[in-house]
C-alpha positions as CSV (number, residue, x, y, z in Angstrom):
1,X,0.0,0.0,0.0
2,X,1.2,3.2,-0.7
3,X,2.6,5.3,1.8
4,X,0.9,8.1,4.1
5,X,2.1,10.9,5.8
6,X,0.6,9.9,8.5
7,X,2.9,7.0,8.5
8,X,5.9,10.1,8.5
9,X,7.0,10.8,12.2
10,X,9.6,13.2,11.5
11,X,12.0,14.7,14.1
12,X,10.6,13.6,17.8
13,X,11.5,17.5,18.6
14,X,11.5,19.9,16.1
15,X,12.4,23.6,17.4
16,X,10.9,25.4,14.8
17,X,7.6,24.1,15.4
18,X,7.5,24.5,18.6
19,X,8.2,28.0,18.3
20,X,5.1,28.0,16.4
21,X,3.0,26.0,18.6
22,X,4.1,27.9,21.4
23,X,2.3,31.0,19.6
24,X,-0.9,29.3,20.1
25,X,-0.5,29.5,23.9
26,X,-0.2,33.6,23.5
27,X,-3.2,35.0,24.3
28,X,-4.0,32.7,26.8
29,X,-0.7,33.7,29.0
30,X,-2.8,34.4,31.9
31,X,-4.0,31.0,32.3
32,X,-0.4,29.4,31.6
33,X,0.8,31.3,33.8
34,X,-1.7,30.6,36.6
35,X,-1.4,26.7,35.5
36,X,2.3,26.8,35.7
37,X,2.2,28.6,39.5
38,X,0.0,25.9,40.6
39,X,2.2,23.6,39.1
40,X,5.1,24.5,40.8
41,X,3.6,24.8,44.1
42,X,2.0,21.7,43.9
43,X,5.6,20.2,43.4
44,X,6.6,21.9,46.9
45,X,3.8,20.6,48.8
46,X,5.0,17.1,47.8
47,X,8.5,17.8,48.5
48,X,6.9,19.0,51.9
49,X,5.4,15.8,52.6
50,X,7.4,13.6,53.3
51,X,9.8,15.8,55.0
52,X,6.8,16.5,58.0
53,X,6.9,13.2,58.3
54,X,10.5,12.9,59.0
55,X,10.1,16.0,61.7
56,X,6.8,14.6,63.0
57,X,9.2,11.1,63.5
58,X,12.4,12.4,64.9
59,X,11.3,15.9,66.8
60,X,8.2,14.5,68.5
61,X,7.3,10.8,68.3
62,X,10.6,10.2,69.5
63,X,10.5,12.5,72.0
64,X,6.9,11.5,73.6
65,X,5.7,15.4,72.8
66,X,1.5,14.9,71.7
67,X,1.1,18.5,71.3
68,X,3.6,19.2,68.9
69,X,2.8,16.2,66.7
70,X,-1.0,17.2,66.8
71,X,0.6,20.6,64.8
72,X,2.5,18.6,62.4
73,X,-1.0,16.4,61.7
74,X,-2.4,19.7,61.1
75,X,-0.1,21.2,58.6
76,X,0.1,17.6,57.1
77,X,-3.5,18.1,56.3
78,X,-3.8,21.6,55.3
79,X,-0.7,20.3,52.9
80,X,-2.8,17.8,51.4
81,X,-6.1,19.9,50.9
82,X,-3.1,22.6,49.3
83,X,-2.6,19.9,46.9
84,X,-5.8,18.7,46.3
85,X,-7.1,22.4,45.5
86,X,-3.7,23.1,43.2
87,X,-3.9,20.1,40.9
88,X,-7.5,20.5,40.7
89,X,-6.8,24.6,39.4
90,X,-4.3,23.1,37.3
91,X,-6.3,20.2,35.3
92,X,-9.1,22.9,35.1
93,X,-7.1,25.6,33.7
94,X,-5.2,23.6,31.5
95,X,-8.1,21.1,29.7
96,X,-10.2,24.9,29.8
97,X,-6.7,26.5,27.8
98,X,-6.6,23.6,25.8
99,X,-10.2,23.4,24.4
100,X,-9.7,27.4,23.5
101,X,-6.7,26.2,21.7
102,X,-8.3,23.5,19.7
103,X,-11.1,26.0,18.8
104,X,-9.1,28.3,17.8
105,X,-6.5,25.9,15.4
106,X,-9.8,24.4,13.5
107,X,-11.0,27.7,13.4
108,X,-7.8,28.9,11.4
109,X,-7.7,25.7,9.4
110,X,-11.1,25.4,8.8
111,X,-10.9,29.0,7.3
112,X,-7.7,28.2,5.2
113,X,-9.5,25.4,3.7
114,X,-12.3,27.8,2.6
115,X,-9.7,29.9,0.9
116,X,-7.9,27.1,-1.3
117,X,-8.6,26.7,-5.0
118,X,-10.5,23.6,-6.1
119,X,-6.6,22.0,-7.4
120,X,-5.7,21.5,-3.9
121,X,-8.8,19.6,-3.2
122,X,-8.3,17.4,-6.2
123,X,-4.4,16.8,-5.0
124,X,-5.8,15.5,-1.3
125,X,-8.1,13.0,-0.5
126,X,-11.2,14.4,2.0
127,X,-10.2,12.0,4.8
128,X,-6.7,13.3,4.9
129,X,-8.0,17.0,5.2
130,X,-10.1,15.9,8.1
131,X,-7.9,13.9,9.9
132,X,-6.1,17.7,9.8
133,X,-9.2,19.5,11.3
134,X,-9.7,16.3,13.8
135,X,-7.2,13.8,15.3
136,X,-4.3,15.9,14.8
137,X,-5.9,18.9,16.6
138,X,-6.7,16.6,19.3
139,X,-2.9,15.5,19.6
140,X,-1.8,18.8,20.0
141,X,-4.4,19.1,22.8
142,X,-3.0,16.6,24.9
143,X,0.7,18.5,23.7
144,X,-0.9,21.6,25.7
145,X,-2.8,20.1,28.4
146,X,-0.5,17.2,29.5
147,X,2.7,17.9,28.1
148,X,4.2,21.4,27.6
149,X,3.1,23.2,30.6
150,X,3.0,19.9,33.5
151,X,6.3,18.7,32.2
152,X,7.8,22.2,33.9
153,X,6.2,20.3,37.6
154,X,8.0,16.6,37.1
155,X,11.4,18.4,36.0
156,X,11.0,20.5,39.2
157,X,10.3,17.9,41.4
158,X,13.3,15.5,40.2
159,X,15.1,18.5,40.9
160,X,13.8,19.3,44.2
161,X,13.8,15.6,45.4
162,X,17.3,15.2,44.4
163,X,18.3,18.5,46.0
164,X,16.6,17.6,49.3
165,X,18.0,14.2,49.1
166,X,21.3,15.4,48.5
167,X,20.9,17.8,52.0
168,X,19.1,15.3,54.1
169,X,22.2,12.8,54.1
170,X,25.0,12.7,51.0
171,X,25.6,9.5,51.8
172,X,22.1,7.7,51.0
173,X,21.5,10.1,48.3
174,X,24.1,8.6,46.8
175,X,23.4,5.1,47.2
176,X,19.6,6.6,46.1
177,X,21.3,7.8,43.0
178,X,23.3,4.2,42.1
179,X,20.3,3.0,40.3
180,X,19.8,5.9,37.4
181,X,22.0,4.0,34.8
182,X,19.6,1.3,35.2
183,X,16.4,3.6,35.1
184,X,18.7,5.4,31.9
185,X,19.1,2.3,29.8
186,X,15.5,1.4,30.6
187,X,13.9,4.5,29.4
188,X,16.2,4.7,26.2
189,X,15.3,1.3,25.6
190,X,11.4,2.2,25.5
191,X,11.5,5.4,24.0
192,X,13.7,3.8,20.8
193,X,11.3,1.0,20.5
194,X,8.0,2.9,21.2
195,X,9.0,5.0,18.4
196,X,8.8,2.8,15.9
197,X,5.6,1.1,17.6
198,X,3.9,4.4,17.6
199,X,4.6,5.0,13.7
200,X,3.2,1.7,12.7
201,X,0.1,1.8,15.1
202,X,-0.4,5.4,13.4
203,X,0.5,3.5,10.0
204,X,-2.7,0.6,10.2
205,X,-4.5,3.5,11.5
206,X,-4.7,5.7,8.1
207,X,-4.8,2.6,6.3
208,X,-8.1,1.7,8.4
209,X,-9.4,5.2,7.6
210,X,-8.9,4.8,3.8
211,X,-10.0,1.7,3.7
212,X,-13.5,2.3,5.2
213,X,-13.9,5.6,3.1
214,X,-13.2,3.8,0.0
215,X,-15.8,1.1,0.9
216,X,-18.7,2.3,3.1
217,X,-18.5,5.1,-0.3
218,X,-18.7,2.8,-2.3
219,X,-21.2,0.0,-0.5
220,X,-23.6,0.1,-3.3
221,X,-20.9,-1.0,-6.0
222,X,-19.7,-3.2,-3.1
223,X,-23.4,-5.0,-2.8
224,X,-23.9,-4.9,-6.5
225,X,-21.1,-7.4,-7.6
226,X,-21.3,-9.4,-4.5
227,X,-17.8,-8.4,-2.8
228,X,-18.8,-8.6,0.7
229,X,-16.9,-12.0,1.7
230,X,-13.8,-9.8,-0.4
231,X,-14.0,-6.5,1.0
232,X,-14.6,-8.3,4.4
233,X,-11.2,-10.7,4.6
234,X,-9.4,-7.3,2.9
235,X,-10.8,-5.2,6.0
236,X,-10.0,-8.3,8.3
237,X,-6.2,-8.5,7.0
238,X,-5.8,-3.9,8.0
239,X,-7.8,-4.5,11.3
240,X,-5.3,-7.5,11.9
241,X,-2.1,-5.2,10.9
242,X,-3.5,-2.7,13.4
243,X,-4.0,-5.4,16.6
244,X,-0.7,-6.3,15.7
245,X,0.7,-3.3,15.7
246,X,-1.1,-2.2,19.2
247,X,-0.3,-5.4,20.7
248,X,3.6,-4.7,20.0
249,X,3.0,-1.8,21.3
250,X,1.0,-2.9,24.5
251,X,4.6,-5.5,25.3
252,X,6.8,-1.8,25.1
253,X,4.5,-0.1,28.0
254,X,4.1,-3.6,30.1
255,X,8.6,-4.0,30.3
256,X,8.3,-0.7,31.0
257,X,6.7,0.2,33.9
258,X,7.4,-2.5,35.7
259,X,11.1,-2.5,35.0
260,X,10.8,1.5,36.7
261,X,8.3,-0.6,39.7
262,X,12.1,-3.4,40.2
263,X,14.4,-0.4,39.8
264,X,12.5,2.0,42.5
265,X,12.5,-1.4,44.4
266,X,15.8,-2.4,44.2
267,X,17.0,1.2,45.5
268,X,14.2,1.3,48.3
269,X,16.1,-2.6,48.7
270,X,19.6,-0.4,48.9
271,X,18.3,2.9,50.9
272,X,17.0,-0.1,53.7
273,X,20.0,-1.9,54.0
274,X,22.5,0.6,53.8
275,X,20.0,3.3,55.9
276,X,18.9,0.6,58.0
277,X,22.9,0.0,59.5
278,X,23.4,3.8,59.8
279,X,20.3,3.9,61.9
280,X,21.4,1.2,64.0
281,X,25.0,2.7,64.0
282,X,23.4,6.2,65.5
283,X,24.6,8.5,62.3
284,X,21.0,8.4,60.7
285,X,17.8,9.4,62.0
286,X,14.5,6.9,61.9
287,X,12.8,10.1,60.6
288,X,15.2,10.9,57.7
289,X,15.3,6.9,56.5
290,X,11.2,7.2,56.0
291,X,11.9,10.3,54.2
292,X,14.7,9.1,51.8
293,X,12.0,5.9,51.5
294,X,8.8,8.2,50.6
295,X,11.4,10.6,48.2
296,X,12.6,7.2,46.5
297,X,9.0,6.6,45.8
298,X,8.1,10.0,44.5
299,X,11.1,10.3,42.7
300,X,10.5,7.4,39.8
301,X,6.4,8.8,38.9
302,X,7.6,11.9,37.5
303,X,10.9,9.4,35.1
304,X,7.7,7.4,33.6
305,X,5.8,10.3,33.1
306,X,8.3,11.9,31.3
307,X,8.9,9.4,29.2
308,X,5.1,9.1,28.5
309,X,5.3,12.9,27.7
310,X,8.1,11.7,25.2
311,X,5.1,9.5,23.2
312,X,2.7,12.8,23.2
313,X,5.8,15.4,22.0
314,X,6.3,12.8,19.6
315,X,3.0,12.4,17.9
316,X,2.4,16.1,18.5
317,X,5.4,17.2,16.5
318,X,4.5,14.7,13.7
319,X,1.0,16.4,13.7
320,X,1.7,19.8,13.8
321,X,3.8,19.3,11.0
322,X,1.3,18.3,8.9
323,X,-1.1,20.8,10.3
324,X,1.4,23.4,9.4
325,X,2.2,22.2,6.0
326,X,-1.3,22.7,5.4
327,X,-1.8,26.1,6.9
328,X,1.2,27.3,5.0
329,X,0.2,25.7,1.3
330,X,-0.3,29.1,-0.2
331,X,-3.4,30.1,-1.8
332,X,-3.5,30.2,-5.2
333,X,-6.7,32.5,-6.2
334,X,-7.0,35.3,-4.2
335,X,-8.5,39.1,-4.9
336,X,-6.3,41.5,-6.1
337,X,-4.4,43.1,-3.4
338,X,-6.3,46.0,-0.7
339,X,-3.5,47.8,-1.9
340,X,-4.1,48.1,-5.7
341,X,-7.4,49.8,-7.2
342,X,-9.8,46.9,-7.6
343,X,-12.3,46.9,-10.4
344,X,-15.4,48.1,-10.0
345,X,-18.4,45.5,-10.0
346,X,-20.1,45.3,-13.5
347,X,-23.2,48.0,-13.4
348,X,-26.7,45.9,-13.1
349,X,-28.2,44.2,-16.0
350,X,-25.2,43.4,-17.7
351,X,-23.4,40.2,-18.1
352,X,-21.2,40.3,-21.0
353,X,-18.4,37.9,-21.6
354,X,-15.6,37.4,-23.5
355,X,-13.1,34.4,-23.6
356,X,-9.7,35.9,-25.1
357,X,-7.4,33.3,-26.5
358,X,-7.8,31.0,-23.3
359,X,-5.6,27.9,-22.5
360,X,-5.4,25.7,-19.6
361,X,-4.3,22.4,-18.1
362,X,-5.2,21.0,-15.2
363,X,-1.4,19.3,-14.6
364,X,1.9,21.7,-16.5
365,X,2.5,21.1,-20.2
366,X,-1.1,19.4,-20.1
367,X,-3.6,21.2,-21.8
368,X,-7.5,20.7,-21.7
369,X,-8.5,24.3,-23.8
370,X,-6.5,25.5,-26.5
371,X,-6.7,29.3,-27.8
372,X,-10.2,29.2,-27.2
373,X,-12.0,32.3,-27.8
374,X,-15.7,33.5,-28.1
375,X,-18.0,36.0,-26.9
376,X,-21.3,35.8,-24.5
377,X,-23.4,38.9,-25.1
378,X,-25.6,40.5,-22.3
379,X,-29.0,38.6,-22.0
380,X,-27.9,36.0,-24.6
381,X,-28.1,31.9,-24.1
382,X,-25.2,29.9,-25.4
383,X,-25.3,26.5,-25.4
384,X,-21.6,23.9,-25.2
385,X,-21.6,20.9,-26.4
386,X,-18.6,18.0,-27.3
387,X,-17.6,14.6,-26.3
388,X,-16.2,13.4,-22.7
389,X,-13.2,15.5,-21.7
390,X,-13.9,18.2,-24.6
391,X,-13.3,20.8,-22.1
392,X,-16.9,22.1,-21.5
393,X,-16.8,21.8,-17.3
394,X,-13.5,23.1,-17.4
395,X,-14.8,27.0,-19.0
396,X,-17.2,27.0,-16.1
397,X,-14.7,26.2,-13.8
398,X,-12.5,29.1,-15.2
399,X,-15.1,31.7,-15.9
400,X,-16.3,31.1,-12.2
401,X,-12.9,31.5,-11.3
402,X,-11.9,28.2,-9.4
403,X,-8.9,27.8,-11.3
404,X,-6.9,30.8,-12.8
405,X,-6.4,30.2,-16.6
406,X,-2.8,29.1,-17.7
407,X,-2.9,31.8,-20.9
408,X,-5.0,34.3,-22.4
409,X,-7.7,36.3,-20.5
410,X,-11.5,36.3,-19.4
411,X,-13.6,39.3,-18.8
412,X,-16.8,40.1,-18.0
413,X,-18.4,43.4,-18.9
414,X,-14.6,44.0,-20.1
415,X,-12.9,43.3,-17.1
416,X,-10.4,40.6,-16.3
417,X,-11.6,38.3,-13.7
418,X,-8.3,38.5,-11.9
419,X,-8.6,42.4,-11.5
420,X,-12.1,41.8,-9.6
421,X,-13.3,40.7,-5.8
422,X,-13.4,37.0,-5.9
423,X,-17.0,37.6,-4.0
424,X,-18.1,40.0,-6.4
425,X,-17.4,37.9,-9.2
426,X,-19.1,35.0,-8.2
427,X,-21.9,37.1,-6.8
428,X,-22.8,37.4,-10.8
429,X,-23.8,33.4,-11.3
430,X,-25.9,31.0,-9.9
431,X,-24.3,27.4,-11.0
432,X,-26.5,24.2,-10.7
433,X,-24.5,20.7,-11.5
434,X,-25.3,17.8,-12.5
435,X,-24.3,16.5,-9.4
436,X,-26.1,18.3,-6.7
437,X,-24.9,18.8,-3.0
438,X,-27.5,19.4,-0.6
439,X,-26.7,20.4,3.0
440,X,-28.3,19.4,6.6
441,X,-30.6,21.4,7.1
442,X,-33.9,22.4,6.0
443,X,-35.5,22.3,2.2
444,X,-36.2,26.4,2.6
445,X,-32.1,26.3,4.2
446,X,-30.9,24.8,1.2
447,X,-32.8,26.9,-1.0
448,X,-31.5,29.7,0.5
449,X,-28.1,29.1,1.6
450,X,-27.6,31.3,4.7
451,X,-28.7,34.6,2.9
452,X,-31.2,35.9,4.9
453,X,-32.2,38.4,2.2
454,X,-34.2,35.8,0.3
455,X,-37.3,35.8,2.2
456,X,-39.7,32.5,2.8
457,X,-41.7,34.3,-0.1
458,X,-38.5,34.7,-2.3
459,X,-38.0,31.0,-1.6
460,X,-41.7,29.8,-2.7
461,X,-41.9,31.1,-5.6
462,X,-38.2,30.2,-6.9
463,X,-39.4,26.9,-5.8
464,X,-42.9,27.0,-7.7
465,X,-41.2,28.6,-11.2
466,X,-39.0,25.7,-11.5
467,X,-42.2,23.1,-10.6
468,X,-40.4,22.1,-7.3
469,X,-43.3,23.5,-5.1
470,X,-45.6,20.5,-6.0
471,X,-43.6,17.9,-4.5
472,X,-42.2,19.9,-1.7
473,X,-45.9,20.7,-0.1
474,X,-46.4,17.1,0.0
475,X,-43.6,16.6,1.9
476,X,-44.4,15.9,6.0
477,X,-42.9,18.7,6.4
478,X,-43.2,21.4,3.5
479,X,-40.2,23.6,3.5
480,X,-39.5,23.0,7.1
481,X,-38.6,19.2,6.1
482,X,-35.6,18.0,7.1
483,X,-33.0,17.5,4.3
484,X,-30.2,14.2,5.8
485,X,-26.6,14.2,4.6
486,X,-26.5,15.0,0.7
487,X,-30.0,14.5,0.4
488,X,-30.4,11.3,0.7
489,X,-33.7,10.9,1.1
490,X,-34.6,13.0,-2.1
491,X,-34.7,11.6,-5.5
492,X,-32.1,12.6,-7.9
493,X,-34.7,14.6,-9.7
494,X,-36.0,16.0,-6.6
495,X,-32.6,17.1,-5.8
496,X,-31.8,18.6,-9.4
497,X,-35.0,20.6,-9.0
498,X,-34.2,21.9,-5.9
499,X,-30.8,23.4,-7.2
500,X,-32.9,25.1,-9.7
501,X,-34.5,26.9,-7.3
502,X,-32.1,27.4,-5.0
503,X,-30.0,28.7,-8.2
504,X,-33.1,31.3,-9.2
505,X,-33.7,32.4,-5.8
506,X,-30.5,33.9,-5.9
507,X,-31.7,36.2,-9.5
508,X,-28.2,36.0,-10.9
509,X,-27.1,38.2,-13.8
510,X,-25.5,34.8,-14.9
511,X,-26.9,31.5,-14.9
512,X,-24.5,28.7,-15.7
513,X,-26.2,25.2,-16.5
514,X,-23.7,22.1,-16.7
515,X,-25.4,19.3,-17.3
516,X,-28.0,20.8,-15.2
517,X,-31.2,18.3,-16.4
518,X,-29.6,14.9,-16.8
519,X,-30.5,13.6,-14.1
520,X,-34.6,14.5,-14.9
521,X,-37.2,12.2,-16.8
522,X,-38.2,13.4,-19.5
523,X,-41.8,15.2,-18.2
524,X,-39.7,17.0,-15.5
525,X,-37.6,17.9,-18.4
526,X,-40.2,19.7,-19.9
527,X,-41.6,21.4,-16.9
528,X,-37.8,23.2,-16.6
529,X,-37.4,23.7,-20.0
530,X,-40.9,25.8,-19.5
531,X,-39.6,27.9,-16.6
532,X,-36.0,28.4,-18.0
533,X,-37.2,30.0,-21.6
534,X,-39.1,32.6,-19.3
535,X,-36.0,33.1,-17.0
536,X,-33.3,33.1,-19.6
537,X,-34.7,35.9,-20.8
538,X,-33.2,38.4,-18.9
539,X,-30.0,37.1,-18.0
540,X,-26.9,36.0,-19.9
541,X,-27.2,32.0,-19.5
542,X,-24.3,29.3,-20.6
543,X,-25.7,26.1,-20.5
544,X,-23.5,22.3,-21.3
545,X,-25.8,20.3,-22.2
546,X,-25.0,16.1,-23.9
547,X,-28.7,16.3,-24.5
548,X,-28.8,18.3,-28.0
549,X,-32.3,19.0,-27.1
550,X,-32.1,20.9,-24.4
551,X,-29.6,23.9,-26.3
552,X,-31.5,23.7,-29.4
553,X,-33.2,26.7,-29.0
554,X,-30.2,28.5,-28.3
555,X,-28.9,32.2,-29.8
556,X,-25.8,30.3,-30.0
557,X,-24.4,26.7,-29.4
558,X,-20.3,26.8,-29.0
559,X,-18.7,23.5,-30.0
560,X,-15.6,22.0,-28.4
561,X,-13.5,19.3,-29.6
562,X,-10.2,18.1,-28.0
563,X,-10.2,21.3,-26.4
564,X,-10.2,23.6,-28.8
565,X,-13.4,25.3,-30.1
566,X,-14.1,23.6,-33.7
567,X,-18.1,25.7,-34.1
568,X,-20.0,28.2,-33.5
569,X,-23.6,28.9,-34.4
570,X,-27.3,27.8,-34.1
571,X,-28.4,25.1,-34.3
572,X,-29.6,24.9,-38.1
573,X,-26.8,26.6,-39.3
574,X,-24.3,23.8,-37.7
575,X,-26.6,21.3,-39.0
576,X,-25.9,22.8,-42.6
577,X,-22.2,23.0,-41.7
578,X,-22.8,19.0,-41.6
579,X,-19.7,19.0,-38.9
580,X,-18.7,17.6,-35.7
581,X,-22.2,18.7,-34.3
582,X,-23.5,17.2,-37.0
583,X,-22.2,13.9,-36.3
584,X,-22.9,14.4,-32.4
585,X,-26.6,15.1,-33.7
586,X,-26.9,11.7,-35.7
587,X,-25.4,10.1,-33.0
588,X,-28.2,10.8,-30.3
589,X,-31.1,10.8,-33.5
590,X,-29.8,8.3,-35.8
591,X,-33.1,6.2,-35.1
């Protein structure tokens, strides 16, 4: 299977980004701040612990005084409600900083994404884009809420322990101290070979995610030729890879811990026997062996959680990569600069365009339209036509400004496209596809599209000109009727009238039909056909059509061929010219 970058763990730290991510943790410096304060005195009050026990042991126990062991009970417990209160503002502040965060990244990449020509899109698959927006936001998450700010309170309380340690009695610290080689190799040991667990886990992950795209797509195709036993022992071999994977994984984390559980006992072992003779030898206090003991156990928590902390830089670095490669792809169609004198929108009423000896491909040195060139007067209809890959899609796409052309120029009402805002431009058309995309929502929401200036009146009566009112008043609902994911309980004709509407509700000064009534029987056909002579009346209208019948009627019909316009004309004087519309014609009424 082919490789995917989420297979790529890069670096395990990479400065650079996390400069960047660091950014992210700006505005909310208040609450870092606060976070890392607890943190820190949290860290003391543990340090604190075990050292009351040591006074309470050698100062009063030992010397039969109640009343001053009563006060060391009651600082013990005000220590331990201290603590409880500390790492309870701490979790808060830090899972409340680190949904903010989250917000904010898919708000930012959620907002790039909107600003990316349709090229990108084609380049990367959807379920890669929103793994971005998803499970590699929630990495970084756990980056800010469990690693970047907390690691500050285990690095200040090896320090601390090792400091007091070291102050209590050199002497046990050091034999303390004998057993980090062994808790060195043990942790270099796990964080090489969790590594390369962690890739492949993430590996049978995307592979899991691809595979179930691809298939629960494509279920009907799946159903149709009877690959369900196939597609099954294929998913069964991923989902196997990906056990596997978490299972080696699993054997990493179950040496590991309790390899740190036989070191801390071994030098608990040591810090006994060698304590134990200074005790009885009258150079060590009971108190300050029970301390060493209770450090000793504090001191290996904060080495595994480190080395957990290792696993979420890890996966956050690979992540934020990829976020950040993302964020910085550059965007390709923009408005011309605030900067520079922008066009002025085209005055009402007109809609005039001009194709000036246009070329494009899709890929470099690739070309789909050759020095094409024709004109679109205001009001007039123009009808495309050609074979399969002709390059008819491909004007819309360009006059409509998804992709920039590779030569040549478009205008409209004699300015080129580039020089105008990309939302006044598009402001011009309404576009209805053969392949509709309906939203969740409502049947009026859909029509409408967010702008609240088309009224529930507006709405009715686009629906009722294109003979979609009929069928949407018997719906349970009427325009309030819930629409599921893509429409899926529609019919494709219900759907392909309901981007008519939705297309004339808008009252563009452009109308753009590609392959707009396809997907109709032939009496709906007719009912469109009716509403659309009335409409293209008083608007420019472009429409591609593989039924010849449905541009017949045209002021002008534009022919492509191998992406190069070959005619141009109505439709009996192309007949006469007994050309490649001719032949298209015979083709589709040779019977």
């Amino acid at each position: 299977m082919a490789m995917h970058e989420e297979e790529v763990l890069g670096k395990a730290y990479d400065a650079v980004l996390m400069r960047r991510l660091l950014g992210y943790l700006r505005p909310y410096w208040r609450q870092v701040l606060l976070a890392l304060v607890a943190i820190v005195s949290s860290s003391v009050l543990q340090l604190a612990q075990p050292y009351l026990m040591k006074v309470a042991i050698d100062d009063y126990i030992s010397a039969g005084n109640l009343q001053g062991l009563e006060r060391i009970a009651a600082i013990y417990l005000v220590v331990l409600i201290s603590s409880f209160l500390l790492e309870y503002l701490q979790t808060w502040t830090l899972q409340i900083t680190g949904q903010k965060i989250m917000f904010d990244m898919r708000m930012q990449i959620y907002e790039h994404l909107q600003r990316l020509d349709l090229q990108y899109f084609d380049r990367n698959p959807v379920g890669r884009l929103m793994t971005r927006v998803t499970t590699d936001v929630d990495v970084l998450n756990e980056l800010f809420t469990a690693g970047v700010v907390s690691v500050f309170g285990d690095i200040f309380l090896l320090i601390g322990i090792m400091t007091v340690l070291a102050g209590m009695d050199w002497r046990l610290a050091v034999v303390a101290f004998t057993v980090l080689p062994l808790i060195a190799l043990v942790t270099q040991w796990f964080r090489r070979n969790v590594r390369e667990s962690y890739r492949n886990v993430r590996m049978w992950i995307a592979r899991i995610n691809s595979f179930l795209q691809e298939h629960i797509t494509g279920m009907s195709t799946v159903q149709l030729f009877r690959r369900e036993r196939r597609s099954l022992d294929a998913f069964q071999a991923v989902n196997q890879g990906h056990r596997d994977a978490n299972v080696d994984s699993i054997h990493y984390y179950a040496v590991f811990y309790p390899a740190i559980e036989v070191v801390g006992a071994l030098s608990t072992a040591m810090i006994i026997w060698f304590g134990g003779r200074w005790v009885l030898g009258g150079t060590l206090s009971v108190g300050s062996l029970l301390a060493f003991l209770l450090y000793s156990q504090r001191f290996y928590r904060p080495i595994s959680d480190l080395s957990e902390k290792f696993n979420i830089l890890q996966s956050a670095m690979a992540s934020s990569e990829r976020i950040f490669t993302l964020l910085d792809t550059p965007v390709a169609i923009v408005s011309p600069p605030v900067t520079l004198p922008r066009a002025a929108a085209p005055a009402p009423h007109h809609g005039h365009i001009v194709f000036d000896r246009v070329s494009f491909g899709y890929n470099a040195g690739d070309y789909v339209l050759r020095d094409v060139s024709f004109e679109v007067k205001a009001g007039e209809r123009v009808g495309i036509v050609g074979a399969t890959g002709a390059g008819k899609s491909t004007i819309i796409n360009l006059l409509l400004r998804f992709y920039d052309v590779t030569g040549g120029r478009i205008l409209v009402d004699g300015i080129d496209i580039r020089q105008m805002d990309m939302r006044e431009l598009r402001r011009l058309f309404s576009l209805v596809l053969q392949d509709v995309h309906l939203f969740s929502g409502t049947i009026a929401s859909n029509i409408r599209l967010g702008n609240l200036s088309i009224d529930d009146r507006r709405v009715k009566i686009a629906a009722a000109s294109v003979h979609a009112g009929s069928f949407i008043e018997q719906l349970p609902g009427g325009y309030a009727t819930a629409v599921a994911e893509r429409g899926a309980t529609l019919s494709v004709g219900q759907k392909q009238l309901l981007s008519f509407a939705r297309a004339l509700a808008f009252d563009p000064r452009i109308l753009v039909l590609d392959e707009a009534t396809s997907s109709v029987d032939t009496e709906t056909e007719l009912l469109i056909q009716d509403a659309l002579h009335k409409l293209m009346a008083s608007r420019t209208t472009i429409a591609i059509a593989h039924r010849l019948s449905t541009i017949q009627d045209m002021d002008k019909i534009l022919v492509l061929h191998h992406g190069q316009l070959r005619e141009s004309g109505t439709h009996q004087e192309l007949l006469a010219k007994r050309g490649i519309y001719y032949k298209l014609f015979q083709l589709q009424y040779r019977d």
